[in-house]
Structures are given as structure tokens and as C-alpha cells.
Legacy VTK file of the C-alpha trace (Angstrom):
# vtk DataFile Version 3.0
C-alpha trace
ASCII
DATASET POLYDATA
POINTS 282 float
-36.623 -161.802 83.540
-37.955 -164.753 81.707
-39.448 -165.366 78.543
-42.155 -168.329 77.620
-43.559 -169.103 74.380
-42.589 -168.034 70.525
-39.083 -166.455 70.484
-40.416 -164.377 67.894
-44.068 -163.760 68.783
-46.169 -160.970 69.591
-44.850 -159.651 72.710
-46.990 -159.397 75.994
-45.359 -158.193 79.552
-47.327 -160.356 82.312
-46.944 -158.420 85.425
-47.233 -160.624 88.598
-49.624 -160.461 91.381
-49.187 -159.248 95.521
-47.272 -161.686 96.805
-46.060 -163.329 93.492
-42.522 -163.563 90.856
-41.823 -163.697 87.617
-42.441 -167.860 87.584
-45.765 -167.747 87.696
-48.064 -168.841 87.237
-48.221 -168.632 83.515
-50.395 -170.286 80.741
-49.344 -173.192 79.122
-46.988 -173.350 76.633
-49.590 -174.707 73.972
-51.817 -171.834 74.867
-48.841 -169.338 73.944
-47.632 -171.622 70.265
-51.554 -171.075 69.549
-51.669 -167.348 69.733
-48.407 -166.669 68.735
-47.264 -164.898 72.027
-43.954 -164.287 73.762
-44.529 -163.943 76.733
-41.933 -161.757 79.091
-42.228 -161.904 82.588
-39.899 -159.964 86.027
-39.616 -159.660 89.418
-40.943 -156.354 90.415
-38.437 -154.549 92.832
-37.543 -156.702 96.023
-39.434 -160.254 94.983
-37.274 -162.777 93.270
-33.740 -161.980 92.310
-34.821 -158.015 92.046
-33.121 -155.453 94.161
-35.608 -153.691 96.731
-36.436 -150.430 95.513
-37.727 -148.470 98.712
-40.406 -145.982 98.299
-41.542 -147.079 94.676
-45.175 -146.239 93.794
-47.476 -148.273 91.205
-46.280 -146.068 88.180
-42.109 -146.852 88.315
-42.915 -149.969 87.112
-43.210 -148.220 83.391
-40.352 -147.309 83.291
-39.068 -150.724 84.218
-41.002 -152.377 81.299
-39.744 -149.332 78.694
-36.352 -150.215 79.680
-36.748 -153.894 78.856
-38.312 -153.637 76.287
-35.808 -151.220 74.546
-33.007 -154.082 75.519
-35.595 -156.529 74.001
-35.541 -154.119 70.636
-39.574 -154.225 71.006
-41.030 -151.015 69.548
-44.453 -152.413 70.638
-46.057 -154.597 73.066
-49.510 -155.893 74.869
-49.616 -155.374 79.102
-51.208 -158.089 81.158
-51.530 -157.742 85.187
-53.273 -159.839 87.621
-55.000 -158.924 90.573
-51.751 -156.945 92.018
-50.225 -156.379 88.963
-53.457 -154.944 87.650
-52.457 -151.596 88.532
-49.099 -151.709 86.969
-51.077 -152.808 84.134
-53.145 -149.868 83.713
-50.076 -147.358 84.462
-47.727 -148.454 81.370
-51.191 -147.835 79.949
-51.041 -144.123 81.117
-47.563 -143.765 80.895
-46.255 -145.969 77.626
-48.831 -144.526 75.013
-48.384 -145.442 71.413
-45.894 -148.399 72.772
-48.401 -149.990 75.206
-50.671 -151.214 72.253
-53.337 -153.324 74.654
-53.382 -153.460 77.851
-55.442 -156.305 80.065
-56.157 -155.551 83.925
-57.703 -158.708 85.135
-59.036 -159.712 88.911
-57.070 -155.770 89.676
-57.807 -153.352 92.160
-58.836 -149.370 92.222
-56.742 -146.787 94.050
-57.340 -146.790 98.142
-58.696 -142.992 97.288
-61.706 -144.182 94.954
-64.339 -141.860 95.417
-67.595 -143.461 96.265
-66.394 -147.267 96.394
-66.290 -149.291 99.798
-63.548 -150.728 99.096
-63.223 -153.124 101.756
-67.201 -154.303 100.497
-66.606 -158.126 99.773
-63.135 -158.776 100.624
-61.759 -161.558 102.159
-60.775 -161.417 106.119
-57.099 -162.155 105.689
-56.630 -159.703 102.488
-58.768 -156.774 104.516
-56.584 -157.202 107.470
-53.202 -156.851 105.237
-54.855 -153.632 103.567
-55.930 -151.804 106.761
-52.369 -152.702 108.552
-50.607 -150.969 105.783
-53.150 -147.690 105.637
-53.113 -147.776 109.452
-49.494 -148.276 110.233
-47.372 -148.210 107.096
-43.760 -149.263 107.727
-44.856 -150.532 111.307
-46.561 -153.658 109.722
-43.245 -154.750 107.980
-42.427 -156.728 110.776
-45.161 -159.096 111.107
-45.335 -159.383 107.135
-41.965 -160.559 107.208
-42.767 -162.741 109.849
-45.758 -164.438 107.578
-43.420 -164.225 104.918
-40.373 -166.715 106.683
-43.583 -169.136 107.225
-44.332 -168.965 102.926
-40.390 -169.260 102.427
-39.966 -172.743 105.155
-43.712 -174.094 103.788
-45.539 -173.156 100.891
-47.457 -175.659 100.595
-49.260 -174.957 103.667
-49.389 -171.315 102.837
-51.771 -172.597 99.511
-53.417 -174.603 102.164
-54.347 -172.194 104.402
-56.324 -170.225 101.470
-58.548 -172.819 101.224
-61.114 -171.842 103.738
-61.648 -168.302 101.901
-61.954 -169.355 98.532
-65.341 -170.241 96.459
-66.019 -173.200 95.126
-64.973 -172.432 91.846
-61.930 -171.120 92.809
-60.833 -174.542 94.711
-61.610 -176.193 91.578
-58.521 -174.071 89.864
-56.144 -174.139 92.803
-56.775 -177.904 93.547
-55.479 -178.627 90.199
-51.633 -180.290 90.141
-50.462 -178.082 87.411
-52.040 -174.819 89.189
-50.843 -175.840 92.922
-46.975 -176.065 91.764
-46.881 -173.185 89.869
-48.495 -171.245 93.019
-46.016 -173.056 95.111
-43.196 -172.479 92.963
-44.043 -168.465 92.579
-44.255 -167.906 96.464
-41.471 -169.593 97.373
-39.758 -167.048 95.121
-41.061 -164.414 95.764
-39.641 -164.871 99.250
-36.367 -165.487 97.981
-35.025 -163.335 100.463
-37.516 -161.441 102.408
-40.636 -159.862 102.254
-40.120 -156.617 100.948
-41.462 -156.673 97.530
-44.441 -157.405 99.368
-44.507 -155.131 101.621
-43.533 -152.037 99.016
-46.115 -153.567 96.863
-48.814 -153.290 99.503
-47.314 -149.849 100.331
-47.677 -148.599 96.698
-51.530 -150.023 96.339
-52.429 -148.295 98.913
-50.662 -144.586 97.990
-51.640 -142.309 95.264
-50.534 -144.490 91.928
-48.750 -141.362 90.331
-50.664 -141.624 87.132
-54.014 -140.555 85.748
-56.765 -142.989 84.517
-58.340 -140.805 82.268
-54.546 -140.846 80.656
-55.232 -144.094 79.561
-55.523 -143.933 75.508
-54.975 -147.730 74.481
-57.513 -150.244 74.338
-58.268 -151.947 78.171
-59.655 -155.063 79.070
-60.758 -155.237 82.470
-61.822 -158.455 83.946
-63.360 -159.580 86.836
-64.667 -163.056 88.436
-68.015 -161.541 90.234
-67.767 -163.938 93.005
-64.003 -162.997 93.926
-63.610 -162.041 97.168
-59.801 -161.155 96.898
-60.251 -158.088 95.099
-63.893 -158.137 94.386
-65.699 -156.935 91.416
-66.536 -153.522 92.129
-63.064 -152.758 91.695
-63.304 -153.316 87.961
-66.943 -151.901 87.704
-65.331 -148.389 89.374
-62.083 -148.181 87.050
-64.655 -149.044 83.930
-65.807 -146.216 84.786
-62.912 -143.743 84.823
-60.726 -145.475 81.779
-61.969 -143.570 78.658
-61.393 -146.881 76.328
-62.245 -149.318 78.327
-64.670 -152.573 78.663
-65.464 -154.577 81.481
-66.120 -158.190 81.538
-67.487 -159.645 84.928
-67.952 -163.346 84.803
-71.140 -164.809 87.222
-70.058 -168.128 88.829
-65.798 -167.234 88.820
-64.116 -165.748 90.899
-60.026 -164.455 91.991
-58.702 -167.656 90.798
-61.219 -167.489 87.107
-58.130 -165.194 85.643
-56.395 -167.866 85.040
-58.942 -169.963 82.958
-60.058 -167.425 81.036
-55.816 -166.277 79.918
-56.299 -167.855 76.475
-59.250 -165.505 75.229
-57.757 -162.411 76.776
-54.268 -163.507 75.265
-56.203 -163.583 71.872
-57.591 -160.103 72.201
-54.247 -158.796 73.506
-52.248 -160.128 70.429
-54.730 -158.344 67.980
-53.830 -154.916 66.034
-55.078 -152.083 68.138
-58.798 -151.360 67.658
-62.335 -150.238 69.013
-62.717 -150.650 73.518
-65.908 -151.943 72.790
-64.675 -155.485 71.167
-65.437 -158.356 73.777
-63.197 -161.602 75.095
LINES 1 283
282 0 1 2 3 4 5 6 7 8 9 10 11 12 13 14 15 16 17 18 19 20 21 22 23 24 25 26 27 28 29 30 31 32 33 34 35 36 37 38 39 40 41 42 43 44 45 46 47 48 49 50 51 52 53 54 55 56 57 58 59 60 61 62 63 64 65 66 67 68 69 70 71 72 73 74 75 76 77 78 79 80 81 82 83 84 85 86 87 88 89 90 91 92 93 94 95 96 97 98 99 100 101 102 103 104 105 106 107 108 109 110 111 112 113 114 115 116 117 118 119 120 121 122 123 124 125 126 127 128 129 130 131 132 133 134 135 136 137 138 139 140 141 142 143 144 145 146 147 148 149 150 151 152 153 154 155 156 157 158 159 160 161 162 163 164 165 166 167 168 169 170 171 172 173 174 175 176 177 178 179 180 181 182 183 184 185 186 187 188 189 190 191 192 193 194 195 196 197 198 199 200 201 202 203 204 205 206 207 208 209 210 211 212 213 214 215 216 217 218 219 220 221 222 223 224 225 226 227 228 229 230 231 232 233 234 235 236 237 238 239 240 241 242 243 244 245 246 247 248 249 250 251 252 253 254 255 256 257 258 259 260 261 262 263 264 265 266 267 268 269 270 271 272 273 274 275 276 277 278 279 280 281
């Protein structure tokens, strides 16, 4: 676990993405003094320095962020996730009510059952290929994930590289930038601390049933979306907007996967604010 910002702030879990750690990346610190936010951030099972946990599905991770949180003494709290971690997100939204005061999914993804969404429609090549080797052949693709996975671990670098030639132009903008590119570096490389297998169980867990209901959802939720994102496009939000009782949906024209990560101060802002009416905008 780490912890960024005011010791004594309002407290917001950020829940990593698929691959990603509990380093990053994560606003900067002048971002978090302005809104008053301690920020708390974990490995999820097997990434980092956090034991595997085989067979976990989206919703354990409440229970993971109840438990810290009652070590942390914090009767209340704001959820973040990004793009993996939006799904984690939206279950301590299900499954914390009345503690999980806020919760913001941003750049997430819908359940691999959505009825009546493609939801391979506007996905990238390499992120498709991942998806439909886990639905296709479960445990079988482990091997050649944690074969791409030693290649992250020896060179980083050249795994942030080799994303180049699927993102937009207004992604490259974010990712080209110093600060950006060593935080990315810096949360891959521990992610693959040891092996692969938060990655793969993550992957694993997207694409099985979640083990909570939307419609359980009862706290305010932000879901945003860059609508050029071709990671975990658009109509991902658009379909959950739909299903989340108290819910709005913010899709951004000209951003995209990377976007998430300009807009953190405003949804920070709304996330810090007492509990109140869906309908309020970034």
C-alpha cells in the first residue's frame, strides 16, 4: 500500500489499471494539496509485492479495500479505477454501500456478457487479441502472457514504445510527456515484480461474471470516457450508463485511453465532495 497527498485528507482508493501497481501513475502532488485528498493506493493480488490470489473475480477486491480501510480507521471514502480498475471501481460501489461515498469509473470496461454491445467494436489489435486468448483458452494463454511479461520486466521502456503505433494523437501527446513516461515505466516494471499473474487473473476476472450487480450500485458514479480511445472504447461507458441507476457519463470528443489522466484533477474535485445528486457534472 501507499499513500500520496494530505495525511489527513479526504480519502480516495485509486485502483490500478490491467497491467499496472500501486506506483502509478498518480496525479501530482500539488493536484492532491489542492483538493485536499489522500490518496491510498495497492497492488491487487499477484502485481507488486501482493500475494497471487488464484481464481479471484472483479468483486474480492471489496473486500480488500473494506479491510484497509478499517486498518486505516476510515469510516468513509471516494473509489477511483482506471480503465482495468474501472470495474473494481464500480463493485466496492455495489458491495461497500453507505462507506463507498463516490465512486469514479474512468476509461473502464463492461462485463464480457453485455447484452447488445460488440464489445470488441473499436478496440485496439493488441488489447483484442489479449481478450479473445483469455475467453478462448483461459489458463492456456498464461504461458505466452508470461512470456510478454519477462520482455516488460528486462525493458520497459520499449514495452511504452511499442504502444506507440496504436495510440491517437492525443494520447502520444500524454505518454510522450517525461513525467507521464516514468511513471508508466516505473508501474510496469512493478507490476512484473515477479511474474505475470496479476495480469493474467486480472484478465481472467474481466472476462468472467464480476459477482456483483450494477443495478446494486446506490452511490453517486462518474463514468468517464475519452471517445477516441481505442483501449477500452467508449461504448463501454455509454452501456454501463445505462445499467447504473445513479450514474452520469462524461465522453470527451478529441481524448482518448490516455485523457484519464488529464482530466484526474476535476474528477478528484467531484470525488472529494459530500455525497449528492448523479446528475452533477466534472
Amino acid at each position: 500500500m501507499e499513500e500520496w497527498g494530505v495525511p489527513h485528507g479526504f480519502p480516495v482508493f485509486l485502483l490500478h489499471g490491467t497491467p499496472g501497481s500501486r506506483l502509478g501513475p498518480v496525479p501530482r502532488p500539488m493536484v492532491l494539496y489542492q483538493h485536499g485528498i489522500r490518496l491510498i493506493t495497492f497492488d491487487r493480488p499477484g502485481y507488486g509485492r501482493s500475494d497471487r490470489m488464484t481464481g479471484r473475480v472483479v468483486a474480492d477486491v471489496a473486500a480488500d479495500v473494506r479491510l484497509l480501510a478499517d486498518l486505516l480507521n476510515l469510516e468513509d471514502f471516494s473509489v477511483l479505477g482506471r480503465s482495468g480498475g474501472g470495474p473494481h471501481a464500480l463493485a466496492c460501489a455495489a458491495l461497500l454501500p453507505g462507506r463507498a461515498t463516490r465512486v469514479a469509473a474512468l476509461v473502464g470496461l463492461a462485463p464480457a456478457e453485455a447484452e447488445g454491445l460488440d464489445w470488441f467494436e473499436g478496440m485496439a489489435p493488441s488489447n483484442t487479441r489479449e481478450y479473445l486468448a483469455v475467453r478462448g483458452q483461459g489458463r492456456l494463454a498464461s504461458a505466452r502472457l508470461h512470456s510478454i511479461a519477462d520482455r516488460i520486466r528486462a525493458n520497459p521502456a520499449q514495452y511504452v514504445a511499442s504502444l506507440y503505433t496504436e495510440l491517437t494523437q492525443s494520447d502520444r501527446c500524454v505518454v510522450l510527456q517525461a513525467g507521464m513516461r516514468r511513471m508508466l515505466l516505473e508501474t510496469f516494471r512493478e507490476a512484473f515484480r515477479t511474474s505475470a499473474d496479476g495480469w493474467i487473473d486480472d484478465l481472467l476476472a474481466l472476462c468472467a461474471p464480476w459477482g456483483f450487480e450494477l443495478g446494486d450500485i446506490v452511490a453517486p458514479t462518474m463514468l468517464w470516457h475519452g471517445a477516441n480511445d481505442t483501449f477500452s472504447p467508449a461504448g463501454h461507458s455509454r452501456w454501463l450508463a445505462g445499467r447504473i441507476p445513479n450514474s452520469t457519463i462524461v465522453v470527451q470528443s478529441g481524448s482518448a485511453h490516455f485523457g484519464a489522466y488529464t482530466v484526474l484533477p476535476d474528477v478528484l474535485a467531484w470525488l472529494s465532495r459530500p455525497a449528492a445528486r448523479p446528475s452533477e457534472r466534472l
